[in-house]
mmCIF file of the N, C-alpha and C atoms, coordinates in Angstrom:
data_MODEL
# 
_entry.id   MODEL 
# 
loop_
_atom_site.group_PDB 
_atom_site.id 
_atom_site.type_symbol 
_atom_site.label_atom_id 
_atom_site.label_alt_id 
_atom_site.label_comp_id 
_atom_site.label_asym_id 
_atom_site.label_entity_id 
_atom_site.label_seq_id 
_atom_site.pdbx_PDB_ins_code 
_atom_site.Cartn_x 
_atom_site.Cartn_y 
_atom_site.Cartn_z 
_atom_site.occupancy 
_atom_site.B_iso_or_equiv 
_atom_site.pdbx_formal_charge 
_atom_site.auth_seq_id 
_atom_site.auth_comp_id 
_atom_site.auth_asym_id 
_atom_site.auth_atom_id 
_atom_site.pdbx_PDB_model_num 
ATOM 1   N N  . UNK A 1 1  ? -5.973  17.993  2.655  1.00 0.00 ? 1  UNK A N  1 
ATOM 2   C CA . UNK A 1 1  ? -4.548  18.157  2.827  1.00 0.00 ? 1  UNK A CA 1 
ATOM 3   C C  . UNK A 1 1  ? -3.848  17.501  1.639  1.00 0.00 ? 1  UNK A C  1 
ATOM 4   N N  . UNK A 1 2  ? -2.720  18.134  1.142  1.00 0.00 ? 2  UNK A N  1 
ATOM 5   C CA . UNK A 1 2  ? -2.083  17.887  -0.106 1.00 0.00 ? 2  UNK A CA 1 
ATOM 6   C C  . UNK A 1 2  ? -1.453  16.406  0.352  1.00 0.00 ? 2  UNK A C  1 
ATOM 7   N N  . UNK A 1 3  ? -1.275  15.811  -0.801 1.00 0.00 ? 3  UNK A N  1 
ATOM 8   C CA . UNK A 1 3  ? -0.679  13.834  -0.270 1.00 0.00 ? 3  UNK A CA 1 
ATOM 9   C C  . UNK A 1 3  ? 0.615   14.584  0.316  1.00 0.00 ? 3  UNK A C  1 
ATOM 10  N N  . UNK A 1 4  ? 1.839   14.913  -0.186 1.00 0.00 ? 4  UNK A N  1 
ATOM 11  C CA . UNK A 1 4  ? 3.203   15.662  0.344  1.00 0.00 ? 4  UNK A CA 1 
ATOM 12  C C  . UNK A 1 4  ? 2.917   15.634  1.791  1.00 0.00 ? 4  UNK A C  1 
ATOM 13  N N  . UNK A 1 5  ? 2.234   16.556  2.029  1.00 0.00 ? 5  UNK A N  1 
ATOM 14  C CA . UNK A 1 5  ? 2.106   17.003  3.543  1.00 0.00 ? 5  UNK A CA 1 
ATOM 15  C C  . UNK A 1 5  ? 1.300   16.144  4.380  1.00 0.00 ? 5  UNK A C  1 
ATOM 16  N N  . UNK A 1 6  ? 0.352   14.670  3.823  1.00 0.00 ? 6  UNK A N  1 
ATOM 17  C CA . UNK A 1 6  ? -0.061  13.791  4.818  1.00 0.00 ? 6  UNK A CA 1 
ATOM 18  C C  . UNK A 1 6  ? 0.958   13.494  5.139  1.00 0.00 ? 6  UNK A C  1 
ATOM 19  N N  . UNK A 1 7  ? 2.083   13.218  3.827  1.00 0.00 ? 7  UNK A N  1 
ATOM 20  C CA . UNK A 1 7  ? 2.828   11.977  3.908  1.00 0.00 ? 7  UNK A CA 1 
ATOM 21  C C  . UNK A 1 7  ? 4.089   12.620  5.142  1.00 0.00 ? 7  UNK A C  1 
ATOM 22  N N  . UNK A 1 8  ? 4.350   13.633  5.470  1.00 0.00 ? 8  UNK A N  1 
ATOM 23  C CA . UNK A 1 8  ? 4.847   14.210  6.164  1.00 0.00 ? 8  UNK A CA 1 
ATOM 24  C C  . UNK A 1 8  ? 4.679   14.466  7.493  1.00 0.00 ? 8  UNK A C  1 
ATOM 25  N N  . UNK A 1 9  ? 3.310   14.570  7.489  1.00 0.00 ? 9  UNK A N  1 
ATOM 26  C CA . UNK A 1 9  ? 2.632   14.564  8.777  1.00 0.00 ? 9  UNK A CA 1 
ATOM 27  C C  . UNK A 1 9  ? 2.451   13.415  9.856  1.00 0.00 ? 9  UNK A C  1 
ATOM 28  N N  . UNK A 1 10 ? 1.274   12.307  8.757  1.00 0.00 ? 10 UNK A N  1 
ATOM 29  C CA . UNK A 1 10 ? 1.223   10.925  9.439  1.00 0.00 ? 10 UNK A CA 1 
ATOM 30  C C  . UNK A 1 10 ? 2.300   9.988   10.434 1.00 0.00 ? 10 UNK A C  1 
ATOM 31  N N  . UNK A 1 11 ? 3.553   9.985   9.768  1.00 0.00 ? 11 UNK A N  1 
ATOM 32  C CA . UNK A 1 11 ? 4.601   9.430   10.562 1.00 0.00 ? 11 UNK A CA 1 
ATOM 33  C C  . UNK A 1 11 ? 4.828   10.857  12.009 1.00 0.00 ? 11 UNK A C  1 
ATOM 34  N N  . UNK A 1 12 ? 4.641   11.563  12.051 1.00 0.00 ? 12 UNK A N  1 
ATOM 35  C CA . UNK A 1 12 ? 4.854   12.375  13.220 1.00 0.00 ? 12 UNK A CA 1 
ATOM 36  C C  . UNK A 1 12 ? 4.025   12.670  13.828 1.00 0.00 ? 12 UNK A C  1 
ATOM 37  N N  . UNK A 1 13 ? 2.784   12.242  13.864 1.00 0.00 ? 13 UNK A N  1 
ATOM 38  C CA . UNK A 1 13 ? 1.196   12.217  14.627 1.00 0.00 ? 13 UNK A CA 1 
ATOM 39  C C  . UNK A 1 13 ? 1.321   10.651  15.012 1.00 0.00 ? 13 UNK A C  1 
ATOM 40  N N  . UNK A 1 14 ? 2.021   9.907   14.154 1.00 0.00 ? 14 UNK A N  1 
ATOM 41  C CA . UNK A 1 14 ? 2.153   8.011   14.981 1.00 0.00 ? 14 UNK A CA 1 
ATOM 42  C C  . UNK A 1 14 ? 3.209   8.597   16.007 1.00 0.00 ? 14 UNK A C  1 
ATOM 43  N N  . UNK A 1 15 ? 4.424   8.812   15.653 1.00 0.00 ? 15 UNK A N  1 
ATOM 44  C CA . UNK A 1 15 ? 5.425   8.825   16.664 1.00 0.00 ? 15 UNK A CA 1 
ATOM 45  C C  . UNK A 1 15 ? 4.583   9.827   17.843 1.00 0.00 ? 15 UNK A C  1 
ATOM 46  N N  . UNK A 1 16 ? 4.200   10.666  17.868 1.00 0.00 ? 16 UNK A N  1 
ATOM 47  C CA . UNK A 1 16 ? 3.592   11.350  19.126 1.00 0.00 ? 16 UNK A CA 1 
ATOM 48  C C  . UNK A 1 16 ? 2.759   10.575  19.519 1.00 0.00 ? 16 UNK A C  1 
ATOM 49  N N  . UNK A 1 17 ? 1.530   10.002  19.338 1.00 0.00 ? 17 UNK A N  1 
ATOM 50  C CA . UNK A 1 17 ? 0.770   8.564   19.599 1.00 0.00 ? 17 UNK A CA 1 
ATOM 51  C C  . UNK A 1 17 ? 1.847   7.544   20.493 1.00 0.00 ? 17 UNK A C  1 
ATOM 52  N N  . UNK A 1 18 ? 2.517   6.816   19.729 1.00 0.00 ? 18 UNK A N  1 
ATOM 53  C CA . UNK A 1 18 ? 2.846   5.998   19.987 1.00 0.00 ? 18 UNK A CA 1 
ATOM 54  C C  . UNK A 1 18 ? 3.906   6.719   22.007 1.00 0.00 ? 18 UNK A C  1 
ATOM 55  N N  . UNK A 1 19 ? 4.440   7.634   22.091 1.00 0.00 ? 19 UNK A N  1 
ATOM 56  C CA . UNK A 1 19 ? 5.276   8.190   22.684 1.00 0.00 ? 19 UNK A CA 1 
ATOM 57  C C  . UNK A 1 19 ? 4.085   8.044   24.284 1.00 0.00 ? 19 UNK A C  1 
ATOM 58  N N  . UNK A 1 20 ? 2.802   8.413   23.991 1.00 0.00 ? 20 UNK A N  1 
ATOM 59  C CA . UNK A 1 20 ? 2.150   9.275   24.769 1.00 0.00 ? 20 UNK A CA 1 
ATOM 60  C C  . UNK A 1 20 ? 1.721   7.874   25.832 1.00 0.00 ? 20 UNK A C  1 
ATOM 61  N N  . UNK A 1 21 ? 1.758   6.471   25.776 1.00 0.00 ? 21 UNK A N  1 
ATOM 62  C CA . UNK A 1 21 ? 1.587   5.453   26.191 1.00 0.00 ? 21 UNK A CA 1 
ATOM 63  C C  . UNK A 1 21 ? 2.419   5.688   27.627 1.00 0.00 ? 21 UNK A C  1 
ATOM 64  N N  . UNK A 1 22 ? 1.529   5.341   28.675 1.00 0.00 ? 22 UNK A N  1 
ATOM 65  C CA . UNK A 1 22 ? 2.389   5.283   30.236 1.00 0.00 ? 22 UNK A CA 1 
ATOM 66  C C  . UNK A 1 22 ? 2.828   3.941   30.225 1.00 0.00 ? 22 UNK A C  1 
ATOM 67  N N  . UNK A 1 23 ? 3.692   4.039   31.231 1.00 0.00 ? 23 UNK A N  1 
ATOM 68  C CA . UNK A 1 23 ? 4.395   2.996   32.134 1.00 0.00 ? 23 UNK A CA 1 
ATOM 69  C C  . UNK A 1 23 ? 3.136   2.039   32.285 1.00 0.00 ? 23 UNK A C  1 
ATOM 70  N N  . UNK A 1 24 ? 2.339   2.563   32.957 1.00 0.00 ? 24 UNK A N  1 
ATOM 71  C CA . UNK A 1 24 ? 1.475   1.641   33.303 1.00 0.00 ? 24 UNK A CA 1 
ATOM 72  C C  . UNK A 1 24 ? 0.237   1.218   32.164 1.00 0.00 ? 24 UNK A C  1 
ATOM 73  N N  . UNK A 1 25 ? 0.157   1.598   31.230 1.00 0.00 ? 25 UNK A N  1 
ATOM 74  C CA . UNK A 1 25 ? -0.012  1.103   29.819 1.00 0.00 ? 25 UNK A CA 1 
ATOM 75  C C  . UNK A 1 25 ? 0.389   0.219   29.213 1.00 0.00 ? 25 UNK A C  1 
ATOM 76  N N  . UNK A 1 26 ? 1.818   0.378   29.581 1.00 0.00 ? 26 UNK A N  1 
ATOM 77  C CA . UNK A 1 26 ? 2.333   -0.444  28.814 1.00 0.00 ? 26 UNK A CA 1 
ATOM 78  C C  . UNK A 1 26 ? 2.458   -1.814  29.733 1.00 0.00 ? 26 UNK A C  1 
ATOM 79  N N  . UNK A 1 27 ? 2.765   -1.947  30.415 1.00 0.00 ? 27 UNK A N  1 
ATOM 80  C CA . UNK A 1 27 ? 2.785   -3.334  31.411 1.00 0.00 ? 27 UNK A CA 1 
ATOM 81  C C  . UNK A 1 27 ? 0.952   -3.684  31.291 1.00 0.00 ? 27 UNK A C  1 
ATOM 82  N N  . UNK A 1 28 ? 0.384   -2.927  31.082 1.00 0.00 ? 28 UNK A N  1 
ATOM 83  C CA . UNK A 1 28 ? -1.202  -3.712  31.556 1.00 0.00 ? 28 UNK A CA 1 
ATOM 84  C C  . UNK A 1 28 ? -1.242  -4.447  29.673 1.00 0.00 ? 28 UNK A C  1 
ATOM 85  N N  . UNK A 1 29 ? -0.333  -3.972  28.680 1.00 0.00 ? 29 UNK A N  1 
ATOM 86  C CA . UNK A 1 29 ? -0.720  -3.800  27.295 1.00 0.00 ? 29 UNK A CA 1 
ATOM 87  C C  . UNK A 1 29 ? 0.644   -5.717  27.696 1.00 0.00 ? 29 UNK A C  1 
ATOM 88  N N  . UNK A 1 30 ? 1.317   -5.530  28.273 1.00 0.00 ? 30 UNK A N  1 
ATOM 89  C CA . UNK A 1 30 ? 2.592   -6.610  28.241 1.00 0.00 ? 30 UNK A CA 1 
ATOM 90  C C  . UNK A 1 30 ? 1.459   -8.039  28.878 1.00 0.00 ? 30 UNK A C  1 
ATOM 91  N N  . UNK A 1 31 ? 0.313   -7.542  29.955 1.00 0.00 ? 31 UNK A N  1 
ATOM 92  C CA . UNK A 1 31 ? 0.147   -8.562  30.721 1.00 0.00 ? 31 UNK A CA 1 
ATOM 93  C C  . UNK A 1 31 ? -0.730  -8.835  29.898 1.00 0.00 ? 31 UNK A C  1 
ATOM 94  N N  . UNK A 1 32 ? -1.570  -8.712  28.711 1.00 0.00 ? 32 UNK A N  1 
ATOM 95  C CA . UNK A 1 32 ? -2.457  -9.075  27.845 1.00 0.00 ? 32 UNK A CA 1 
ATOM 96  C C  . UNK A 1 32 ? -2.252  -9.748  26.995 1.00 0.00 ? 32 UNK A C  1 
ATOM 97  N N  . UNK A 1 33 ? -0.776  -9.414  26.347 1.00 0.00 ? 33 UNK A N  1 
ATOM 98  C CA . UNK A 1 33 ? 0.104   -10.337 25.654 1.00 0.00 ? 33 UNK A CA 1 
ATOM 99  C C  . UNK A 1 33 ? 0.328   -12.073 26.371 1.00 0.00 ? 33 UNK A C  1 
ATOM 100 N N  . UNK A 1 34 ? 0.936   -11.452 27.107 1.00 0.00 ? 34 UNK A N  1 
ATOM 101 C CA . UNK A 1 34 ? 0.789   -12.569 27.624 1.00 0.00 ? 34 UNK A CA 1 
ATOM 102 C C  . UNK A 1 34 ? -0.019  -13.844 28.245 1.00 0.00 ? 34 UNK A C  1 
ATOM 103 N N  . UNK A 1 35 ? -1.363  -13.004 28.829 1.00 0.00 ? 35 UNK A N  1 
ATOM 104 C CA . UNK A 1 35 ? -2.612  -14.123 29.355 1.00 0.00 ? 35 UNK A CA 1 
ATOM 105 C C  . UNK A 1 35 ? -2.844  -14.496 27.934 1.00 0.00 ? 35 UNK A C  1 
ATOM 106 N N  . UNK A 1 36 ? -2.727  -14.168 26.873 1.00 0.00 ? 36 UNK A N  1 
ATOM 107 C CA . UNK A 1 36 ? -3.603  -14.126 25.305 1.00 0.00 ? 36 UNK A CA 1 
ATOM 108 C C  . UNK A 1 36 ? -2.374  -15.364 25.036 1.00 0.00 ? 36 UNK A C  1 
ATOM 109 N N  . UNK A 1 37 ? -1.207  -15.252 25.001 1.00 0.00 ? 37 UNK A N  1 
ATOM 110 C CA . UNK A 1 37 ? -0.312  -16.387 24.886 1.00 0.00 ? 37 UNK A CA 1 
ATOM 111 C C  . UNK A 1 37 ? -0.625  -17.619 25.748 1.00 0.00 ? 37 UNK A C  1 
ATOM 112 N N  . UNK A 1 38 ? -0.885  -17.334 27.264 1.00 0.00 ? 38 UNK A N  1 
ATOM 113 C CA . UNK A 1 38 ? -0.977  -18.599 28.195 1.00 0.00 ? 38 UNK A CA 1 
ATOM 114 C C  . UNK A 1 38 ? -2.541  -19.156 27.406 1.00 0.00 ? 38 UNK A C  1 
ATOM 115 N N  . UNK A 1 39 ? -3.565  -18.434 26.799 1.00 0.00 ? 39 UNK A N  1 
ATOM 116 C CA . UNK A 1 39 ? -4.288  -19.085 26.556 1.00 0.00 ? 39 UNK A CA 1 
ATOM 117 C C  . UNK A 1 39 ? -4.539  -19.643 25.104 1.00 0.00 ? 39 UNK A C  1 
ATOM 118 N N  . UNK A 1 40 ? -3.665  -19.381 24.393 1.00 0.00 ? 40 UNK A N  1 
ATOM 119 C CA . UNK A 1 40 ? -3.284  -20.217 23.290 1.00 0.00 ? 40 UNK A CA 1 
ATOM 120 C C  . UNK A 1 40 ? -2.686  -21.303 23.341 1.00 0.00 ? 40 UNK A C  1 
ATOM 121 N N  . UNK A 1 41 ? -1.346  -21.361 24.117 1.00 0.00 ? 41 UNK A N  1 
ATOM 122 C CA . UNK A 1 41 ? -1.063  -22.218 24.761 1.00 0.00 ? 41 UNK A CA 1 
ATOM 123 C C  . UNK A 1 41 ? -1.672  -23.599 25.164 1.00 0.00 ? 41 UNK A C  1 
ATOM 124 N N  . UNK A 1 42 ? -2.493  -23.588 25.836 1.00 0.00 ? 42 UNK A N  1 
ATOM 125 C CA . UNK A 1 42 ? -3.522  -24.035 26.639 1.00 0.00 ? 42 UNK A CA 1 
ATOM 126 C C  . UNK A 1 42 ? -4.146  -24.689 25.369 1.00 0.00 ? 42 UNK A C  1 
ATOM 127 N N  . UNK A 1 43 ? -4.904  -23.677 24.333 1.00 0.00 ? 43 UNK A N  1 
ATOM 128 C CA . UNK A 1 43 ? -5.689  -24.206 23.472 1.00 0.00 ? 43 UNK A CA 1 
ATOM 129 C C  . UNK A 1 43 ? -4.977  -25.773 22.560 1.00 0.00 ? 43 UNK A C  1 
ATOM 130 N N  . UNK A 1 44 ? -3.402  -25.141 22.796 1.00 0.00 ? 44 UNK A N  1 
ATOM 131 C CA . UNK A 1 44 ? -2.811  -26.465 21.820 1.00 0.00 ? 44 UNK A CA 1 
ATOM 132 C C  . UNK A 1 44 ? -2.602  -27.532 22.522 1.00 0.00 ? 44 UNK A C  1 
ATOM 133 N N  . UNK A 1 45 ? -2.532  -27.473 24.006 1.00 0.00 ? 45 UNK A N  1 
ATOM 134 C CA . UNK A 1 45 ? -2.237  -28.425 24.769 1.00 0.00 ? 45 UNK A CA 1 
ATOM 135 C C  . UNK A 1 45 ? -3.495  -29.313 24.945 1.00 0.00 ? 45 UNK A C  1 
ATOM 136 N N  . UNK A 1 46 ? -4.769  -28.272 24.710 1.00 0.00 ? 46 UNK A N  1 
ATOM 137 C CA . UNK A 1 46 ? -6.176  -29.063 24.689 1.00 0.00 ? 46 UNK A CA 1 
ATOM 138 C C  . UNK A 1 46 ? -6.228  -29.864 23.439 1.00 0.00 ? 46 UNK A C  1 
ATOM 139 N N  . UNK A 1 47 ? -5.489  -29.262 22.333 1.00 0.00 ? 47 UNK A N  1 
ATOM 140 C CA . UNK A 1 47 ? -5.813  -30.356 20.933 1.00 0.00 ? 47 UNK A CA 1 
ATOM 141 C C  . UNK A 1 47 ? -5.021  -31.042 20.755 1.00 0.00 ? 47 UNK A C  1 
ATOM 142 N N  . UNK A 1 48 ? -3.721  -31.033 21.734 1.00 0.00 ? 48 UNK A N  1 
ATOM 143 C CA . UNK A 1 48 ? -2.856  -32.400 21.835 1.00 0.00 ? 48 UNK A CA 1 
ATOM 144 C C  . UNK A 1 48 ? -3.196  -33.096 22.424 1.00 0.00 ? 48 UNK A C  1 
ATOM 145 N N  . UNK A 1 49 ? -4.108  -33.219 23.150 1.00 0.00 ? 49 UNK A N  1 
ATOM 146 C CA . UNK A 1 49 ? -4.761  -34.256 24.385 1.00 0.00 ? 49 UNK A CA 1 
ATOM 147 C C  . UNK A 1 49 ? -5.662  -34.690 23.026 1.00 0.00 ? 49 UNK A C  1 
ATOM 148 N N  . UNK A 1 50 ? -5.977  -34.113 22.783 1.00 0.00 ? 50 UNK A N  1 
ATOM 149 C CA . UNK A 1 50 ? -7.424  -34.636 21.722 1.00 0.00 ? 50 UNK A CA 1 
ATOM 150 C C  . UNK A 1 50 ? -8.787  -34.883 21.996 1.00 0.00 ? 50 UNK A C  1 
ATOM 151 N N  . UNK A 1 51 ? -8.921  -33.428 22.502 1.00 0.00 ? 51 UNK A N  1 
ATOM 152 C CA . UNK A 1 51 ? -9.988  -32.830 23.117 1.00 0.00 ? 51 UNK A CA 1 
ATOM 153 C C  . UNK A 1 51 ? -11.516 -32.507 22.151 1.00 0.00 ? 51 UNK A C  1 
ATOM 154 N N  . UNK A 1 52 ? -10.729 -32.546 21.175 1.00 0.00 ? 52 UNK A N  1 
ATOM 155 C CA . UNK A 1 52 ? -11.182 -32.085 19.608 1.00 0.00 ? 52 UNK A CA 1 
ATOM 156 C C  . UNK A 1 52 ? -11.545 -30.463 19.291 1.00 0.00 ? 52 UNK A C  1 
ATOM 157 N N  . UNK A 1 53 ? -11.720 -30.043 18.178 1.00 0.00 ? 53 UNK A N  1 
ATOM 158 C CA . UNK A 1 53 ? -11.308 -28.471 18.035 1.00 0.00 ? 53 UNK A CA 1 
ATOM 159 C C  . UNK A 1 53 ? -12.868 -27.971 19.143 1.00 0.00 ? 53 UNK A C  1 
ATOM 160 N N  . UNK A 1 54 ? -14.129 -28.264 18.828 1.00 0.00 ? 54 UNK A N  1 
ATOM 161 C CA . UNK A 1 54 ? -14.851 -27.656 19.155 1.00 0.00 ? 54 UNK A CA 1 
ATOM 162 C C  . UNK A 1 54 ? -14.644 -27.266 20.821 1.00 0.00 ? 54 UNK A C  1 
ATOM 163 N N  . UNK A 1 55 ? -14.407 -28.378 21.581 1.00 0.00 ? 55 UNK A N  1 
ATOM 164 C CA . UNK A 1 55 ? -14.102 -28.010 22.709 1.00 0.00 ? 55 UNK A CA 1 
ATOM 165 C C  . UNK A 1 55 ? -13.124 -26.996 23.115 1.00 0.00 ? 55 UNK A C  1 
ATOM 166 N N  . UNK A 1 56 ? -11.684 -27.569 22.509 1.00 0.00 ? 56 UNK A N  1 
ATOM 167 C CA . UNK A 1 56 ? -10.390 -26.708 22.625 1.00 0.00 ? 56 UNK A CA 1 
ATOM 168 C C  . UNK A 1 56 ? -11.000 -25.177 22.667 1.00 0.00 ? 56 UNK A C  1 
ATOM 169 N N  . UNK A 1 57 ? -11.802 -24.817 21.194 1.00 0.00 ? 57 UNK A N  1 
ATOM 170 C CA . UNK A 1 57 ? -12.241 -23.507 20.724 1.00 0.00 ? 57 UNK A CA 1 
ATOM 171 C C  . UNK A 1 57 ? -13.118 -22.885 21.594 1.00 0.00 ? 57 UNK A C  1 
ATOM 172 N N  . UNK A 1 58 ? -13.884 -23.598 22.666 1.00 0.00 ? 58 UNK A N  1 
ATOM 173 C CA . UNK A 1 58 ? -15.274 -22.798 23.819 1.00 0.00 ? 58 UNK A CA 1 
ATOM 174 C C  . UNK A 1 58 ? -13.886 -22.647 24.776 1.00 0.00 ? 58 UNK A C  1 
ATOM 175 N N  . UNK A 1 59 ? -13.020 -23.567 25.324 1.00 0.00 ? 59 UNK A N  1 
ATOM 176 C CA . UNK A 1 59 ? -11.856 -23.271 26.379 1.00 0.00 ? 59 UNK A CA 1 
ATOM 177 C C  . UNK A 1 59 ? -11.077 -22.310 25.998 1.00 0.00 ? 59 UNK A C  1 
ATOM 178 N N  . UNK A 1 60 ? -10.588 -21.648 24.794 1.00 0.00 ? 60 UNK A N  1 
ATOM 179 C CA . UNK A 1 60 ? -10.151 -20.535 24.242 1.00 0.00 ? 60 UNK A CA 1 
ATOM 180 C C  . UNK A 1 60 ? -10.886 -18.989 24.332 1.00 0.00 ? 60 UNK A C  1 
ATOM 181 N N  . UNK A 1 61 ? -11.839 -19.557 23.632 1.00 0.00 ? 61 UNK A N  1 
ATOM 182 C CA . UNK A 1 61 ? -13.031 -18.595 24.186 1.00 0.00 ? 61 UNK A CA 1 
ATOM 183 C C  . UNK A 1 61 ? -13.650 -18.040 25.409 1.00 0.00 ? 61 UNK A C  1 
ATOM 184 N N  . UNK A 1 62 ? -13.351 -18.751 26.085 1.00 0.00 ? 62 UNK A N  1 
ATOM 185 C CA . UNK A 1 62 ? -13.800 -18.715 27.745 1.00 0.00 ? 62 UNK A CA 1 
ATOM 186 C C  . UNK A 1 62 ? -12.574 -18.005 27.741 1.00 0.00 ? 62 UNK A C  1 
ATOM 187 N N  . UNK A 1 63 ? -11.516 -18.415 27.701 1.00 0.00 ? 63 UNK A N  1 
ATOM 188 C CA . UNK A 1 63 ? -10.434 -17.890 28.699 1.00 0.00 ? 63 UNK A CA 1 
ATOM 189 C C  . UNK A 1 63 ? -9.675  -16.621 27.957 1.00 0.00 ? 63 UNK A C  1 
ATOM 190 N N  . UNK A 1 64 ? -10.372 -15.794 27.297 1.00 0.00 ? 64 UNK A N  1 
ATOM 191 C CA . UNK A 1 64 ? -9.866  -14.610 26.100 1.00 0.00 ? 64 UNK A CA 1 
ATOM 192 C C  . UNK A 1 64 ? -11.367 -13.670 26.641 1.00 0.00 ? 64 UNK A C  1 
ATOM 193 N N  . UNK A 1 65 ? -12.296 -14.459 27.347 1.00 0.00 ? 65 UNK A N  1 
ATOM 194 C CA . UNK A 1 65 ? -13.419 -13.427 27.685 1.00 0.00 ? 65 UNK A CA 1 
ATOM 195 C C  . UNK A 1 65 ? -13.310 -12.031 27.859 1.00 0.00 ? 65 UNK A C  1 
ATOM 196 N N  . UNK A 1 66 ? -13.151 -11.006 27.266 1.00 0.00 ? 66 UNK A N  1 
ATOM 197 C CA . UNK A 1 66 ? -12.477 -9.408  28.028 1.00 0.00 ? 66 UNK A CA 1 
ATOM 198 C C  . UNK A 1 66 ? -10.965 -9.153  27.994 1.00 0.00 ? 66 UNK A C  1 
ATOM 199 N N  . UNK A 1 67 ? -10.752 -10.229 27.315 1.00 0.00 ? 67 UNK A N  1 
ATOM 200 C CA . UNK A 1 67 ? -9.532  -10.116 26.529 1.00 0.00 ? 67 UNK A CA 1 
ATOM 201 C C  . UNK A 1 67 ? -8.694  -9.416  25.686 1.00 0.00 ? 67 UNK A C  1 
ATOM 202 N N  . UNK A 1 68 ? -9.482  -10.654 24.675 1.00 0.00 ? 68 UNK A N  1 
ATOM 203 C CA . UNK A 1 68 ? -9.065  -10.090 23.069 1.00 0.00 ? 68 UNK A CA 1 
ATOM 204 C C  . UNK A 1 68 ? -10.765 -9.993  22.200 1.00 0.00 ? 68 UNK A C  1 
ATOM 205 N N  . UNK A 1 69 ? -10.166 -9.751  21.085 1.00 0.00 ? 69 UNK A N  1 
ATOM 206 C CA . UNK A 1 69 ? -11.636 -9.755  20.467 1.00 0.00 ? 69 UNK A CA 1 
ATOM 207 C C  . UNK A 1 69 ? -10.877 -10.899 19.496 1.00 0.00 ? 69 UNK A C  1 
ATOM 208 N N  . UNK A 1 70 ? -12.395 -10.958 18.647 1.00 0.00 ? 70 UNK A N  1 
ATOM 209 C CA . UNK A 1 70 ? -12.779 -11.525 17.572 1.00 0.00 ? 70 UNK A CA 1 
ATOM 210 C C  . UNK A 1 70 ? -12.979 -13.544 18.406 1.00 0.00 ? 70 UNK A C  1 
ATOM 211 N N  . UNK A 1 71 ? -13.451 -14.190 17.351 1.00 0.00 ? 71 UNK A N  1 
ATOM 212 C CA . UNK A 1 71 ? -13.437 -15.856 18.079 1.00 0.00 ? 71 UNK A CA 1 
ATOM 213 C C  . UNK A 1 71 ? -11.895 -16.315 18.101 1.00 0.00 ? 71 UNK A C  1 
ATOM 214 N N  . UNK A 1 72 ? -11.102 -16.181 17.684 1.00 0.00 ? 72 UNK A N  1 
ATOM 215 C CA . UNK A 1 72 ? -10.138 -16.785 18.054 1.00 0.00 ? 72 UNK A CA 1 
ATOM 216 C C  . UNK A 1 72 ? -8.981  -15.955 18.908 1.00 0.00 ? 72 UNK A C  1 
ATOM 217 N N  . UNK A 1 73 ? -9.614  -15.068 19.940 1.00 0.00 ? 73 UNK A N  1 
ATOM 218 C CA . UNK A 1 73 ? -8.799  -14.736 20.510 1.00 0.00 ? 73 UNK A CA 1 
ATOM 219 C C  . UNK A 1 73 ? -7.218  -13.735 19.889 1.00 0.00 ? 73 UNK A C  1 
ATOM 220 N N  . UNK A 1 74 ? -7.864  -12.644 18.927 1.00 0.00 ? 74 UNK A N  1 
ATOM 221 C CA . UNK A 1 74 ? -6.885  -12.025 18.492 1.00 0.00 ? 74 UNK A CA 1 
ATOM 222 C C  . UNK A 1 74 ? -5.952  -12.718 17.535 1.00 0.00 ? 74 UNK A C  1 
ATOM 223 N N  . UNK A 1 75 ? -6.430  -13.902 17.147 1.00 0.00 ? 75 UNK A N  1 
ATOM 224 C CA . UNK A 1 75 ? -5.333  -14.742 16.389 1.00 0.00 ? 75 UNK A CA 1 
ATOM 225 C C  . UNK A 1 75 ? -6.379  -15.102 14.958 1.00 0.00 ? 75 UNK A C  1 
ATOM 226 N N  . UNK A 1 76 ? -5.213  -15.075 13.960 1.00 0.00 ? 76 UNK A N  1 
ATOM 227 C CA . UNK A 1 76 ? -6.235  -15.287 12.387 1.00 0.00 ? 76 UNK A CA 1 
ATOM 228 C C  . UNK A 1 76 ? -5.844  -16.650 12.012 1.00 0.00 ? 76 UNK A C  1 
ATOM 229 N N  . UNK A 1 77 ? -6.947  -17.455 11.614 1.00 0.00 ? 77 UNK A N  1 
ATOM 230 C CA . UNK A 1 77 ? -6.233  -18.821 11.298 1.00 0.00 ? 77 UNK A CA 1 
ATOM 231 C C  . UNK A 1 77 ? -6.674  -19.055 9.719  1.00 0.00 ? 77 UNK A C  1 
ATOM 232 N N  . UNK A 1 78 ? -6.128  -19.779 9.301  1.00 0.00 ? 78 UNK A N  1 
ATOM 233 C CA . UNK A 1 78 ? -6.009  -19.979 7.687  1.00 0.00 ? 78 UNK A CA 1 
ATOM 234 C C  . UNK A 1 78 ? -6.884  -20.984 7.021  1.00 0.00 ? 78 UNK A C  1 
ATOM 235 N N  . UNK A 1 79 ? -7.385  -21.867 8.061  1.00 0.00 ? 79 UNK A N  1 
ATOM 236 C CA . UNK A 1 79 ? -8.548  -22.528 7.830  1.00 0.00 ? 79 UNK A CA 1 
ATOM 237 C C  . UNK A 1 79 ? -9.468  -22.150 7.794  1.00 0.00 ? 79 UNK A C  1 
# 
């Protein structure tokens, strides 16, 4: 396909994508956000206690089980 006509296309194959998401998609997609927040949360409240990272990081891990992916729970850290 000519670049012109990806470039034409792509944004109107996302917007139909993006459109095609149910009600109930989207609340199960809201409540993931959120357990993924309560357990970040959690993770900082474990390294303010001073739990130390390794622990904090298995209690993160545990609680993102079927979650999110990757080890830190959908989150990229810079260290």
């Amino acid at each position: 396909m000519k670049p012109l006509l990806m470039a034409l296309f792509l944004p109107l194959l996302a917007a139909t994508a993006a459109a095609q998401h149910t009600d109930k998609e989207i609340k199960e997609d809201i409540a993931r956000h959120r357990a993924m927040a309560a357990a970040h949360d959690n993770a900082a409240k474990c390294l303010e206690a001073g739990k130390g990272e390794k622990a904090c990081l298995a209690e993160l891990q545990a609680a993102c089980k079927g979650l999110a992916i990757g080890k830190y729970c959908g989150m990229r850290h810079v260290h």
